[in-house]
N, C-alpha and C positions, 0 to 999 in steps of 0.2 A: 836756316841757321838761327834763326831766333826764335823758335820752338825748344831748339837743344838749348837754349843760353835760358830760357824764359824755366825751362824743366830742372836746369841743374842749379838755379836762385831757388827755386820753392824743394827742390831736395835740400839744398845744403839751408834755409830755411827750417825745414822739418828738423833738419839735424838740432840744429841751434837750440827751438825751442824743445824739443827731448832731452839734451844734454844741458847744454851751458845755462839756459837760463831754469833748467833744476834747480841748480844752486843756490840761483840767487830767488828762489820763491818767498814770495811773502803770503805766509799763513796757510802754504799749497794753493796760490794764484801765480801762473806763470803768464807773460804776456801773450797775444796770439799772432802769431807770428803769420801763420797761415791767413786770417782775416786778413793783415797788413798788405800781405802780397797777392791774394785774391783783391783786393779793392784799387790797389796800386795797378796792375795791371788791366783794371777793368776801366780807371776815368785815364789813364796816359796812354792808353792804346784802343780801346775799343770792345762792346761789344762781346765778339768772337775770343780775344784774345783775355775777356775776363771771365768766361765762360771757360775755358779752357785750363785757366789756372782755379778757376774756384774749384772744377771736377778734377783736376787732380791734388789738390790740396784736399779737399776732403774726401778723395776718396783713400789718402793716406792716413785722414785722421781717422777714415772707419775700420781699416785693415789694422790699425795699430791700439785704437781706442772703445773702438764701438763695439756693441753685438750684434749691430743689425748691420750689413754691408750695405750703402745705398744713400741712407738717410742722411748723411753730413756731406755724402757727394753732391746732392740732390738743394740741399740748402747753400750749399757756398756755391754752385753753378750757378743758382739763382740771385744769390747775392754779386757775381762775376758780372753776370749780365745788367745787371740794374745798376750799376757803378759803369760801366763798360756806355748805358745811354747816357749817363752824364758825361760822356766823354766832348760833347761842343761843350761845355761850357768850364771845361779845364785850361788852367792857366798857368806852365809852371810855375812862375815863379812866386804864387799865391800856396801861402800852409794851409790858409784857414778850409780853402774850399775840402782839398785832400783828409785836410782832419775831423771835418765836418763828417764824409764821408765814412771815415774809417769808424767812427765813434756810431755814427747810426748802424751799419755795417755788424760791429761785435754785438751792438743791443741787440740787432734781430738773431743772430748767431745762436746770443746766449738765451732768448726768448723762447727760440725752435728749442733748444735744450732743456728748459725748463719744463714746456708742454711736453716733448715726446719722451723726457728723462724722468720727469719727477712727478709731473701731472698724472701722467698715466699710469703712475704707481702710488698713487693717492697721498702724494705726499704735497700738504696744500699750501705750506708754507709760503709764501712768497715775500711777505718781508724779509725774511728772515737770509731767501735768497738770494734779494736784492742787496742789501745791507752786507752780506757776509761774502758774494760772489759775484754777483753784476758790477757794482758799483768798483770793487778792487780792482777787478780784470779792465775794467774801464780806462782806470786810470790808468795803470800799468802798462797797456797797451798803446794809448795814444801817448804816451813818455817815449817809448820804445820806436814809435812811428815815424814821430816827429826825430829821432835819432837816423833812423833807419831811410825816410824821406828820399833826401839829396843825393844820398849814394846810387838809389835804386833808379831816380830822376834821371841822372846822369849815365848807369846802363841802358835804360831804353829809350835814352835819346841818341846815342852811337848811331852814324848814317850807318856804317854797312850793316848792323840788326835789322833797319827800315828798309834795306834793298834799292835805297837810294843813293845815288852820288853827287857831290858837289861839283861834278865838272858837267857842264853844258853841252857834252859832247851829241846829243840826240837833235842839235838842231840843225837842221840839213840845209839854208835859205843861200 
């Protein structure tokens, strides 16, 4: 059950950032909605379950954005997992940690994008990168997060998602 619930957050996710937050772009910077819920799901759950959301979050953004299939699956699996080991040291009711995370998170994102998008096609700019597209996405993102945060808190803390119960019923003495 919480595979389905975890899958239809990052569709309807995907949705958001392709549509809604079109709209409201600033200078053609939309937030990343996908990093937000790849990272979210990697330190409130684990591991496994942030590897799972970062490959299918990027591999939506490479069916829909990319030309190479693989490479943005390949980067946010990795980014799911490295959020997913910081998972001891999450604390809900702590922003800083989660923002901390999401913010390094999009840098490496945007970083892989820079090397395998622009680098590779000699384009060397990187001020110019930074200044016009890291830096905006940055902020944007972590606006949107810290929006985004408590809601997302609050679905994967649900007992029945965790396969847990609050009744004691298991103990047999």
């Amino acid at each position: 059950m919480r595979k389905v619930i975890e899958l239809i957050v990052i569709i309807l996710g995907f949705l958001l950032q392709c549509t809604f937050f079109q709209a409201f772009s600033f200078a053609g910077i939309v937030p990343n909605l996908m990093i937000i819920l790849t990272s979210s799901f990697g330190f409130m759950e684990g591991p496994r379950e942030g590897m799972f959301a970062g490959f299918i979050c990027g591999l939506l953004m490479d069916v829909f954005y990319s030309p190479f299939i693989g490479l943005n699956a390949l980067i946010y699996l990795y980014i799911g997992y490295t959020n997913g080991q910081a998972n001891r040291l999450f604390y809900p009711e702590d922003i800083k940690f989660p923002s901390f995370c999401i913010i390094m998170s999009d840098l490496a994102c945007l970083m892989m994008q820079y090397v395998f998008g622009f680098l590779l096609r000699a384009r060397l700019d990187l001020p110019y990168y930074v200044l016009h597209v890291m830096i905006p996405e940055l902020i944007y993102t972590i606006v949107v997060a810290i929006i985004v945060y408590r809601p997302l808190l609050a679905l994967t803390s649900l007992s029945f998602l965790r396969g847990t119960s609050d009744d004691s019923t298991d103990d047999f003495s």
